[in-house]
KOLDRENVEX-831952 format. One record per residue: residue in one letter; z, y, x of N, C-alpha, C, CB in turn. Coordinates in steps of 0.1 Angstrom, whole numbers, padded with zeros to 4 digits, always signed. Atoms other than C-alpha are relative to their C-alpha. Glycine has a CB too. Layout:
<sites>
AZYXZYXZYXZYX...
</sites>
This chain:
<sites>
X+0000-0012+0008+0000+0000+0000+0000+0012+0009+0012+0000-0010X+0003-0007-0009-0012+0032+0016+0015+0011-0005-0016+0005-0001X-0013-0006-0002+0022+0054+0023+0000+0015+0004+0007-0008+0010X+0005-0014-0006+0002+0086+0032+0001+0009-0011-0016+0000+0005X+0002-0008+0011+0010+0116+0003-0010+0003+0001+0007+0010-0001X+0011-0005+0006-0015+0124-0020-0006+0014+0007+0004+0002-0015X+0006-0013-0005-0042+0152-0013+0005+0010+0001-0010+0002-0005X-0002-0010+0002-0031+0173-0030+0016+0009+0007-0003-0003-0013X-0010-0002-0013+0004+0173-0010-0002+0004+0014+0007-0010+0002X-0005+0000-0014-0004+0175+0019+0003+0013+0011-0010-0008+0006X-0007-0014-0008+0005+0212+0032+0009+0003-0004-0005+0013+0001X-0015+0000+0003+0036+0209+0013+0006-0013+0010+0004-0002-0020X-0005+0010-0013+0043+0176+0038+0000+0006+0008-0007-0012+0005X-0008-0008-0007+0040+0195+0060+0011+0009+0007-0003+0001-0001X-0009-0007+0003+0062+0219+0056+0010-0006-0002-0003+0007-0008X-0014+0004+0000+0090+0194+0048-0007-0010+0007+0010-0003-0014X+0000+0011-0004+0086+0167+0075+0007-0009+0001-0003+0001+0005X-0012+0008-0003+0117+0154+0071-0002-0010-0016+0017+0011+0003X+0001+0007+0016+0104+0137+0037-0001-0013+0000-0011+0005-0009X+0001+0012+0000+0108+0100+0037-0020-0008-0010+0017-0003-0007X+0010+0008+0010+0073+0078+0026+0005-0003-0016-0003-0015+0006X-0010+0002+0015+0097+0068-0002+0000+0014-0010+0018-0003+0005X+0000-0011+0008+0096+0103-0016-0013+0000-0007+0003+0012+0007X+0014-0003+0004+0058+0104-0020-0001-0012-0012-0012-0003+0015X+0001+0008+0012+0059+0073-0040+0006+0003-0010+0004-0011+0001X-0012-0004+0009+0087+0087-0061-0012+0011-0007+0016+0008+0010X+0013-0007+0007+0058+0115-0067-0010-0008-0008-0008+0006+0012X+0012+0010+0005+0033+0087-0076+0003+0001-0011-0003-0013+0003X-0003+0005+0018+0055+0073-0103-0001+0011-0011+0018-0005-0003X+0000-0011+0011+0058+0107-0120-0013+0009-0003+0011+0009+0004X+0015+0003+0004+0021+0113-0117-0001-0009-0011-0007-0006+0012X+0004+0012+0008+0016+0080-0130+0004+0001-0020+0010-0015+0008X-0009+0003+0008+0041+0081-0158-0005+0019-0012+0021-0004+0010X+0007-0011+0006+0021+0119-0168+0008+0011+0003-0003-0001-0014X-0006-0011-0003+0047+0144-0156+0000+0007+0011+0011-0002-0002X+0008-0010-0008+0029+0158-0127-0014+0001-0001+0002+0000+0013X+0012+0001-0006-0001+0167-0121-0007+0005+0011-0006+0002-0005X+0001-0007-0013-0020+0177-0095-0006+0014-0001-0008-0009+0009X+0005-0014+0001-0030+0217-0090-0007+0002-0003-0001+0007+0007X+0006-0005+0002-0043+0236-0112-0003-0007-0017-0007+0001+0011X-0002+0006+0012-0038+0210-0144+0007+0012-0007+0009-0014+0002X-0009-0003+0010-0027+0229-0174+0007-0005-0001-0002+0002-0008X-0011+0004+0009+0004+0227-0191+0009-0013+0012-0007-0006-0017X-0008+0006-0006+0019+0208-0165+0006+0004+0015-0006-0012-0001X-0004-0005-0010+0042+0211-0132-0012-0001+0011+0013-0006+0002X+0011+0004-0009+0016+0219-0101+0004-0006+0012-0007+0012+0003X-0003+0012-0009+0019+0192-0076+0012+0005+0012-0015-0006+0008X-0011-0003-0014+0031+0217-0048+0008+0005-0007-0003+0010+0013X-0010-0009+0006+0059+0232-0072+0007-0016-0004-0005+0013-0014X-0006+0018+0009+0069+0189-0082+0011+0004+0017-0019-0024-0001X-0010-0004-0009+0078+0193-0043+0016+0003-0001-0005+0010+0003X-0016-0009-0001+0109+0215-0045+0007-0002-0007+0002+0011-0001X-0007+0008+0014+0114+0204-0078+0007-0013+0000-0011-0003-0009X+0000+0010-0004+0116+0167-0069+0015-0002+0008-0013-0002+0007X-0011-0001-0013+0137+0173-0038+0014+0006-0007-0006+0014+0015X-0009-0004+0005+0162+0195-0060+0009-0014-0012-0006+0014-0006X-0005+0011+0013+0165+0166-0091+0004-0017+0010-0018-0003-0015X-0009+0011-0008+0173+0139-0061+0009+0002+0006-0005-0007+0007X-0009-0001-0003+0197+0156-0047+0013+0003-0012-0002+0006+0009X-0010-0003+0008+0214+0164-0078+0006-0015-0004-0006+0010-0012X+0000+0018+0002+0209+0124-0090+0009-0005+0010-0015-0009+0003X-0008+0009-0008+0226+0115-0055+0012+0005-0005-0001+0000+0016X-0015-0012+0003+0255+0141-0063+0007-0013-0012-0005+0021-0011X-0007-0001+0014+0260+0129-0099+0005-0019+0002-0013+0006-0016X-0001+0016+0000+0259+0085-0090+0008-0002+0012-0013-0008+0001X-0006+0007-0014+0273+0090-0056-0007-0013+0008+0014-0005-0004X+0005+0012-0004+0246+0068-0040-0003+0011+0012-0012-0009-0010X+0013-0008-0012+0226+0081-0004-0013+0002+0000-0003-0007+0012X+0013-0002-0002+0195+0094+0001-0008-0016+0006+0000+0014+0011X+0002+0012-0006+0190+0063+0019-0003-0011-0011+0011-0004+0008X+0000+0017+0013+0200+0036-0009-0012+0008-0010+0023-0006-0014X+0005-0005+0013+0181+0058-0035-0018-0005+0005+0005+0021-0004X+0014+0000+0002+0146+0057-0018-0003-0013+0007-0008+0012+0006X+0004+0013+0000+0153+0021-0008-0004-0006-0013+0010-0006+0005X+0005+0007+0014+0156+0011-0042-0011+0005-0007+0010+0000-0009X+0011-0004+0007+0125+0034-0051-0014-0007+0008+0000+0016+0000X+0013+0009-0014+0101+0013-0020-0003-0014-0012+0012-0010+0025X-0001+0023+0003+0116-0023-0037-0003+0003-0011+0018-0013+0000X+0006-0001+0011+0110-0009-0072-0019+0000+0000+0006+0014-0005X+0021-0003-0001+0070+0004-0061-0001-0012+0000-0010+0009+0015X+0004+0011-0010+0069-0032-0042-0001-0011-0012+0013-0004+0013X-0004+0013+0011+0080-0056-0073-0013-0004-0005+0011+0004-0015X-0005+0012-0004+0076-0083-0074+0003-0005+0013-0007-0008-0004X+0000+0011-0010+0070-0090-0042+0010+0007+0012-0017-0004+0004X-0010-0005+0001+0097-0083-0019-0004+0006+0016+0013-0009-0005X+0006-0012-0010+0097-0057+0014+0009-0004+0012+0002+0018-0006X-0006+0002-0013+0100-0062+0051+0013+0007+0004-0010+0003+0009X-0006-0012-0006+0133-0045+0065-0003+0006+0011+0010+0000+0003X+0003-0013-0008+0114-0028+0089-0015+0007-0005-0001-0004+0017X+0012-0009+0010+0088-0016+0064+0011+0010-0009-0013-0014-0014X-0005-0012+0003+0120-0001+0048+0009+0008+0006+0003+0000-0008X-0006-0009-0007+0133+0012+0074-0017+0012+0001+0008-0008+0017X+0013-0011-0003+0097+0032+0081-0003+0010-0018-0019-0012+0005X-0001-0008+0012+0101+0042+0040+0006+0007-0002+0001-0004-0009X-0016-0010+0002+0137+0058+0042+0001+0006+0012+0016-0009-0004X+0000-0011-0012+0129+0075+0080+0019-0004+0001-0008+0020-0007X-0007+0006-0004+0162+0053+0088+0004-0009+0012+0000-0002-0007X+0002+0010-0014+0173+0036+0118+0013-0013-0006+0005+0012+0019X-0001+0017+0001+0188-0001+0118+0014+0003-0010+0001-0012+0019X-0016-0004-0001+0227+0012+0118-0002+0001-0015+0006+0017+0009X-0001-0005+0021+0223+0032+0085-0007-0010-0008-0010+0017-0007X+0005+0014+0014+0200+0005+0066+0004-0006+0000-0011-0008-0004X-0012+0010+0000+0225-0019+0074+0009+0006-0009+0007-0003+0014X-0006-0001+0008+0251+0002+0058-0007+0001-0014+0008+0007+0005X+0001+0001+0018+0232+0008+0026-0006-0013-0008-0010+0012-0005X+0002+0013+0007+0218-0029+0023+0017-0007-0005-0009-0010+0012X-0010+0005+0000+0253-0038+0028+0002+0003-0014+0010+0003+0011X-0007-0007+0013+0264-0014-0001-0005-0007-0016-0004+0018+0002X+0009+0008+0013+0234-0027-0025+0004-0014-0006-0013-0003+0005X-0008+0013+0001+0246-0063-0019+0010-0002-0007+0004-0004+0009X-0009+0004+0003+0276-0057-0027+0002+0002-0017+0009+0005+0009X+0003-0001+0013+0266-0042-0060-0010-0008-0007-0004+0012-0002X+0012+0012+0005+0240-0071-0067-0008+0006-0007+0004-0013-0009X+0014-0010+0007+0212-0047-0071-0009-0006+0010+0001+0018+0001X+0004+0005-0009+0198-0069-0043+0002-0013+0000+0004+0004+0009X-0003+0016+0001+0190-0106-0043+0008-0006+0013-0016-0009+0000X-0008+0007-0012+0216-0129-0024-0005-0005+0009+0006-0008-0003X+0005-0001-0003+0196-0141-0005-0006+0005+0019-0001+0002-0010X+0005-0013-0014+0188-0112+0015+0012+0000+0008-0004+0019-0007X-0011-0007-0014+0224-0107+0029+0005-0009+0006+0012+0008-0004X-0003+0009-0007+0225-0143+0043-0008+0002+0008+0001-0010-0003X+0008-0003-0012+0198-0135+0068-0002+0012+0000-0012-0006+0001X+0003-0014-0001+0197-0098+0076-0014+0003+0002+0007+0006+0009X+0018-0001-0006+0157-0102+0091-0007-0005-0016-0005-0017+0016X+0011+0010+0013+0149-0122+0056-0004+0019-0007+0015-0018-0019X+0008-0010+0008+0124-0100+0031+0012+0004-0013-0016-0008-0007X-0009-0004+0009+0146-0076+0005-0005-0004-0016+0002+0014+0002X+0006-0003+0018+0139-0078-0033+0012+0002-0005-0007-0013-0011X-0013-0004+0010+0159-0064-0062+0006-0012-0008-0004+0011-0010X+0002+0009+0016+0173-0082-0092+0002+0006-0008+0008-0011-0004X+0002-0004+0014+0174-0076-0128+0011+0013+0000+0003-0013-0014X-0006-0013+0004+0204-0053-0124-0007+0014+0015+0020-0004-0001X+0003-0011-0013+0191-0034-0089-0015+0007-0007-0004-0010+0018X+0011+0001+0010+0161-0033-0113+0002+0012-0009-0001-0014-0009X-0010-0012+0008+0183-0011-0139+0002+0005+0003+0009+0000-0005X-0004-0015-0002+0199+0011-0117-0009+0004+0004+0010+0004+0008X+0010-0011-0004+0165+0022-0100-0004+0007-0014-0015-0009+0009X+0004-0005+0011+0154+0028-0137+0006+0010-0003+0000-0006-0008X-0011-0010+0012+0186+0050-0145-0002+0008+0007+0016-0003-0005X+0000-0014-0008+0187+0071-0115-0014+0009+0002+0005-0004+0015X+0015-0002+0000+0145+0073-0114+0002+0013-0018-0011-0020-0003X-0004-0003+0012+0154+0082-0149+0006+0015-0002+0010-0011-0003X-0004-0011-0002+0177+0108-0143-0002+0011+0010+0009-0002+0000X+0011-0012-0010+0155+0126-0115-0007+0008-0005-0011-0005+0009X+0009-0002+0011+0129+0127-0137+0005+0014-0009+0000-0014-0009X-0008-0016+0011+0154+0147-0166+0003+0012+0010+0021-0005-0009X-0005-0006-0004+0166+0165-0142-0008+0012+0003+0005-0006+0007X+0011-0008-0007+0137+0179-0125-0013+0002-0008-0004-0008+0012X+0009-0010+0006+0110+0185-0150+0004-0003-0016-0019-0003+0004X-0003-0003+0015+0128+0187-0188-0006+0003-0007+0007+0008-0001X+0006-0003+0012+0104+0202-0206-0015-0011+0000-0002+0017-0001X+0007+0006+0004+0080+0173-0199-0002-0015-0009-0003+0002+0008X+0005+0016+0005+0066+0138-0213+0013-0012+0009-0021-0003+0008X-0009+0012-0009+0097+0110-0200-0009-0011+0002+0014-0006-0008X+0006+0012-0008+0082+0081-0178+0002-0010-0010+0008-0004+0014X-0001+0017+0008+0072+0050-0198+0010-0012+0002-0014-0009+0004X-0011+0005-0008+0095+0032-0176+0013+0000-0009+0001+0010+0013X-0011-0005+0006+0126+0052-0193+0001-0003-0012+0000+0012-0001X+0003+0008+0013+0116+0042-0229+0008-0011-0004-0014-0007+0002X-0005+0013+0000+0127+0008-0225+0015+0001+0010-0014-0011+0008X-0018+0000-0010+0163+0017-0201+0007-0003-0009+0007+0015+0009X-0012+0000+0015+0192+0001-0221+0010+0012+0000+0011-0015-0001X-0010-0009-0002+0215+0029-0204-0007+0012+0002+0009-0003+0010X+0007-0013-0002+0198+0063-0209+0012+0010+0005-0008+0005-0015X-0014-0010-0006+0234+0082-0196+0008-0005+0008+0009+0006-0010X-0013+0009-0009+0259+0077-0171+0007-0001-0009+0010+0005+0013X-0012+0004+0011+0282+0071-0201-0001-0017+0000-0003+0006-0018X+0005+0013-0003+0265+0036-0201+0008-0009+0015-0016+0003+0001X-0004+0005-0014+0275+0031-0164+0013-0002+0001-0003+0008+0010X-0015-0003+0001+0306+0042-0170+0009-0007-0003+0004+0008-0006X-0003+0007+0006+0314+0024-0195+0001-0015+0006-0008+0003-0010X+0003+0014-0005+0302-0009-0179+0013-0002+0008-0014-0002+0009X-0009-0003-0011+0325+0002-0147+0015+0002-0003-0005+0011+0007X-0008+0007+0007+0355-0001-0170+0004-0012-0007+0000+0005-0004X+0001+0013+0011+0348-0027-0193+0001-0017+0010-0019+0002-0010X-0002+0011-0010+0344-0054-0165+0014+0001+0008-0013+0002+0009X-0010+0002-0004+0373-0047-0144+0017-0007-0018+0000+0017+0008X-0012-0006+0010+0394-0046-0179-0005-0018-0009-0004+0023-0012X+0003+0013+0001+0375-0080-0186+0006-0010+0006-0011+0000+0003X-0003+0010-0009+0384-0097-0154+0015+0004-0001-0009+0001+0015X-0019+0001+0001+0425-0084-0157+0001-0009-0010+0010+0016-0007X-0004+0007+0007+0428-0098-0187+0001-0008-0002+0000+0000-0005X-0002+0022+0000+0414-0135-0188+0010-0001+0017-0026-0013+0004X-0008+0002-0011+0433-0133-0149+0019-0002-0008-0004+0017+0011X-0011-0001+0005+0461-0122-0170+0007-0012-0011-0002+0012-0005X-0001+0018+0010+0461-0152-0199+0002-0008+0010-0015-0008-0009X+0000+0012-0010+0453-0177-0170+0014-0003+0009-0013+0004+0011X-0011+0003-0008+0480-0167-0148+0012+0000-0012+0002+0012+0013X-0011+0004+0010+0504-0165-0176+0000-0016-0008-0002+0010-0011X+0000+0014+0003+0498-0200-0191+0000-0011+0007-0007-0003-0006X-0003+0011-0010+0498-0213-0160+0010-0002+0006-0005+0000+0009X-0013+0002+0002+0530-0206-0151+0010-0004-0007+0003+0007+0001X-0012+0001+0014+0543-0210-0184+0002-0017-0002-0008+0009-0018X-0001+0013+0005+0536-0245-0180+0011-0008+0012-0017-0007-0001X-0010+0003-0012+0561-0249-0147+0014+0007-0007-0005+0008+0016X-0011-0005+0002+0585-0220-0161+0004+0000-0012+0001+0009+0005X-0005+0006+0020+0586-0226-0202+0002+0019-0001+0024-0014-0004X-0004-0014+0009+0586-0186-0210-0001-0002-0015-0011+0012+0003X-0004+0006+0016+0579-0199-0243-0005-0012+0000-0006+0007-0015X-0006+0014+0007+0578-0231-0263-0014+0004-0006+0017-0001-0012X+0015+0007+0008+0539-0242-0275+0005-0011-0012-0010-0010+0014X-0005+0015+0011+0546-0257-0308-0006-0012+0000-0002+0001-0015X+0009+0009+0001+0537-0290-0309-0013-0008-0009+0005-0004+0002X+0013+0002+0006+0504-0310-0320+0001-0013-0004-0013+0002+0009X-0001+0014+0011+0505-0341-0346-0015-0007+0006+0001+0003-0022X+0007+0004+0000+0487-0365-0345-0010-0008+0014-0002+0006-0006X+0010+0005-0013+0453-0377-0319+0006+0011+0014-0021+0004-0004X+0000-0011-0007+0461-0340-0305+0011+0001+0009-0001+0010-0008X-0015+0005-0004+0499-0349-0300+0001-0008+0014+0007-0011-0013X-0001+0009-0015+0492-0382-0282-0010+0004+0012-0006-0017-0003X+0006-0001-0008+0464-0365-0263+0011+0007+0009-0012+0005-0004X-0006-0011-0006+0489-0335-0249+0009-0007+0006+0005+0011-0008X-0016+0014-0005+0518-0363-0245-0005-0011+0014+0004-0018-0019X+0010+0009-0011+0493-0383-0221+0001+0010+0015-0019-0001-0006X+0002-0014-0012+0489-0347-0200+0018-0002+0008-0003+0022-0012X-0010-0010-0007+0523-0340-0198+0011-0012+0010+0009+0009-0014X-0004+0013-0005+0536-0380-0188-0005+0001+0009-0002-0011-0006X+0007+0010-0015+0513-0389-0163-0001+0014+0009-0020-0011-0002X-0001-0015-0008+0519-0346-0153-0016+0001+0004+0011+0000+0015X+0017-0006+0000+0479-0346-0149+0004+0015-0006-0013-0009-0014X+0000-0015+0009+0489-0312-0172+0005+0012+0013+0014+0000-0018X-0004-0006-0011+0507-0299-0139-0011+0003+0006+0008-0006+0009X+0007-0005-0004+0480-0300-0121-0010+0014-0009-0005-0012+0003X+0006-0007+0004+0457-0281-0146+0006+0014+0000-0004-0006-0010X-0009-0016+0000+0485-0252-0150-0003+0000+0013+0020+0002-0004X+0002-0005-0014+0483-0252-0112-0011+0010+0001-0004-0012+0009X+0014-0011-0002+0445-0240-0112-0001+0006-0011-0015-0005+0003X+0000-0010+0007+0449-0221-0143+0009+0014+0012+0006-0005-0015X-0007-0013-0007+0477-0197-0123-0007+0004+0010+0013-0002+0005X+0005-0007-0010+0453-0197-0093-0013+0005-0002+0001-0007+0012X+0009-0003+0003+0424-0186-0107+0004+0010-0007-0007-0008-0003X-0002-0010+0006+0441-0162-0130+0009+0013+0011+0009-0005-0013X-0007-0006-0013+0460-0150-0096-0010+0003+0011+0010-0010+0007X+0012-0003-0008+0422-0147-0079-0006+0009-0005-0008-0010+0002X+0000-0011+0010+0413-0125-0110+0004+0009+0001+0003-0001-0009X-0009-0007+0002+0441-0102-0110-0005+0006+0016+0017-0007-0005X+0002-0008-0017+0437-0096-0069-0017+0006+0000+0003-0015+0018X+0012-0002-0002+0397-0093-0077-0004-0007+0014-0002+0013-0001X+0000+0007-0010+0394-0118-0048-0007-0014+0000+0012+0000+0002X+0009+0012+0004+0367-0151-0049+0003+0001-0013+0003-0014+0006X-0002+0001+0015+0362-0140-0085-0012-0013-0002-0003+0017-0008X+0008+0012+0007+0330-0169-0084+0009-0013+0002-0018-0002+0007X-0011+0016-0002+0358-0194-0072+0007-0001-0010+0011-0002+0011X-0008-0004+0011+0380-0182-0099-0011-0005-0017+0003+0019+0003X+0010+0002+0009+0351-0184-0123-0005-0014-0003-0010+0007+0003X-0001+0016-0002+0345-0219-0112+0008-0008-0001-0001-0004+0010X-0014+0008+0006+0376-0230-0115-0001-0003-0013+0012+0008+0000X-0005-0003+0012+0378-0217-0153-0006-0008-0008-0001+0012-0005X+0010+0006+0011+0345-0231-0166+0008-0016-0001-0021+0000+0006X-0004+0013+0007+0357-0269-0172+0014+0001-0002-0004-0013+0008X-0016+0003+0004+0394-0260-0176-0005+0004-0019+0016+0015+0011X+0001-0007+0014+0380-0235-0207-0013-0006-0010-0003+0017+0003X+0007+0013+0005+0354-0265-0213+0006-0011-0009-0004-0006+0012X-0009+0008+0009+0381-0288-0221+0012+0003-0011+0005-0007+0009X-0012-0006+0009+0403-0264-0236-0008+0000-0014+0005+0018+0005X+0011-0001+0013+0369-0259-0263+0005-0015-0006-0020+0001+0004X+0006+0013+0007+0364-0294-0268+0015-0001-0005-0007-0014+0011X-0012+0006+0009+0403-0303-0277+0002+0004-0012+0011+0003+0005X-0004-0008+0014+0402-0276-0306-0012-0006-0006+0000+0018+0000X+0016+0005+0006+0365-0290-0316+0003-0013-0004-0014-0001+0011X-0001+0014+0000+0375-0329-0317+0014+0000-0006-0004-0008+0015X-0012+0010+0002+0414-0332-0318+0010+0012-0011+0008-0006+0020X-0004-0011+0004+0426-0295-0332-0006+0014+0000+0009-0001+0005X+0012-0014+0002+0405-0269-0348+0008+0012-0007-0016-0004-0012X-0010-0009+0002+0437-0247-0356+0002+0002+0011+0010-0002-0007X-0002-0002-0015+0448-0226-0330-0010+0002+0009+0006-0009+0004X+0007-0002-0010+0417-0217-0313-0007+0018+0006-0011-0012-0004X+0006-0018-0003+0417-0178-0310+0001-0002+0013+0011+0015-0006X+0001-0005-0019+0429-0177-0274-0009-0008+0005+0016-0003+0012X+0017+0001-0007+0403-0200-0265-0012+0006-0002-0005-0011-0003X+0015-0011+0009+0377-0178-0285+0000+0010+0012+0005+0010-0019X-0003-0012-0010+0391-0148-0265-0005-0005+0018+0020+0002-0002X-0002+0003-0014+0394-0166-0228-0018-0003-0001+0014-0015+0004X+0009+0004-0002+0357-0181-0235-0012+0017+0005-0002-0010-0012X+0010-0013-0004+0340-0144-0241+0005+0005+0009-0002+0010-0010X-0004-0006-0011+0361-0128-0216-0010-0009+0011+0017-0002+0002X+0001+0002-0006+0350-0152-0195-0017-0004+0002+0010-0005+0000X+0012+0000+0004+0313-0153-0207-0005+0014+0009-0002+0001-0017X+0004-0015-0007+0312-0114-0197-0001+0001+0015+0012+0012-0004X-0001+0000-0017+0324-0121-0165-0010-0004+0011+0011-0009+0004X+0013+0011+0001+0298-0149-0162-0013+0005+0005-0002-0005-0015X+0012-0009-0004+0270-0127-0168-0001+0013+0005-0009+0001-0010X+0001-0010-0010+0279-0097-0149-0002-0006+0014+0013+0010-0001X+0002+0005-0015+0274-0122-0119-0006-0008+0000+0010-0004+0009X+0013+0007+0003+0245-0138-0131-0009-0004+0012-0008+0008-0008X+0004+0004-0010+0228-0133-0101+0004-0005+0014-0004+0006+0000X-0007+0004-0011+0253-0143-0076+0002-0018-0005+0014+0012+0003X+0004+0010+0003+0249-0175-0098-0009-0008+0002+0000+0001-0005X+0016+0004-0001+0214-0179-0095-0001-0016+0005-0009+0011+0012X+0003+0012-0008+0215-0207-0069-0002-0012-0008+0010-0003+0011X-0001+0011+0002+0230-0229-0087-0007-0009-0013+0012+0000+0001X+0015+0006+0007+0199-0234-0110-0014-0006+0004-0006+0009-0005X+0010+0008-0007+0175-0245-0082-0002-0009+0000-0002-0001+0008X+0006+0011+0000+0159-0275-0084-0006-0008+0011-0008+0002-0008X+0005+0008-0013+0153-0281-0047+0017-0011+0002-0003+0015+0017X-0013+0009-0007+0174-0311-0034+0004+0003+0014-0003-0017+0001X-0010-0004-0016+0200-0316-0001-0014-0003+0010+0018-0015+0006X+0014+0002-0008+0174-0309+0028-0013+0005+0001-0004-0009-0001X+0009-0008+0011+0148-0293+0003-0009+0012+0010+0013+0008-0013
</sites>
């Protein structure tokens, strides 16, 4: 893909040489998407006036998300690039970056899984985004865009964003932490509770009775309180939350099935622990991924 600004730029490149390749594309999209044109178009901004314009609505965007100049026109290279995914030293030559700093902002991406896993087991391997690194380029692209030419046509792109405001983000950036306390919080509490008796679980007649009476004889049920407390104690610290998550799925597997087969009273807190732990689930969808491949050991 040719990385050279358009014609009509080019004595405004000049003039700012410090402008990353990444910026020019950033121009493309908003070309593309109808909200520049190039000089001398009516009714729209004139290409060298997008310039200054541009440069003002990404630094306001970095301001308002707290991201770098760096991560922003990385994720605008891997957005142009999609599908297919970009050398790191093709984006280091896009973000006018040297090794040091794209290290820290791959690091940072990673850690926000706006970046396939993948990538941060081999630092040399090719970058790509995923579905959410996908989203935030959209929101912040998004909010450049508003920012910097308001009175025009919004990017086709924007249309389709489920989060048109940082309220959306925001929101998310609560709701998940306030997700992962709580099932942490059940877990470690019922797990303890089954060593220290804070209260008294009424008991269960019947299949359900002899099933729980089986647990608690042969203390199999010790164990399970065990990794309930340490998974609700890996939660709470935010610490191997996919270990924690791993843990949960066949404890809150077998917790379903007992209310489904032996006792279908009593199954709110499983209801509760399952979506909590559903949310949790797919906010780390992609740090999941793997374990859907279909290659075997050796593969």
């Amino acid at each position: 893909m040719n990385c050279a600004p358009p014609p009509a730029l080019e004595t405004t490149a000049r003039d700012v040489p410090a402008l990353p390749p990444a910026f020019w594309r950033l121009i493309r999209i908003g070309e593309e998407s109808g909200l520049i044109a190039p000089d001398g178009a009516p009714g729209k901004p004139r290409a060298g006036q997008a310039v200054a314009r541009m440069r003002e609505a990404v630094a306001r965007t970095l301001a308002e998300f707290g991201y770098s100049a760096t991560e922003f026109y990385l994720l605008v290279t891997l957005f142009r690039a999609a599908p297919r995914p970009v050398s790191v030293e093709k984006l280091a030559r896009e973000t006018l970056t040297d090794a040091e700093g794209l290290g820290i902002a791959l690091d940072r991406l990673h850690a926000e899984r706006a970046l396939a896993p993948g990538c941060a087991e081999d630092p040399e391997a090719p970058v790509t985004l995923t579905p959410s690194g996908r989203r935030l380029v959209l929101l912040l692209m998004y909010r450049t865009f508003r920012s910097g030419f308001p009175g025009g046509s919004l990017p086709d792109f924007a249309r389709n964003l489920p989060g048109k405001s940082p309220r959306h983000a925001s929101f998310m950036k609560k709701f998940i932490p306030f997700s992962r306390i709580l099932l942490g919080l059940m877990f470690l509490f019922f797990g303890l509770n089954g060593f220290l008796h804070f209260i008294a679980l009424p008991p269960h007649a019947g299949v359900a009775g002899q099933f729980m009476g089986a647990l608690v004889v042969s203390r199999y049920a010790l164990a399970v309180f065990a990794l309930q407390a340490l998974a609700g104690g890996l939660l709470l610290a935010n610490r191997f939350v996919l270990l924690a998550l791993a843990i949960l799925a066949p404890i809150l597997v077998n917790i379903a099935l007992f209310h489904v087969f032996m006792a279908p009273h009593g199954a709110g807190a499983a209801m509760v622990g399952t979506a909590l732990w559903s949310v949790l689930a797919y906010h780390e969808r992609a740090r999941f991924a793997p374990l859907w491949s279909s290659r075997g050991l050796g593969a």
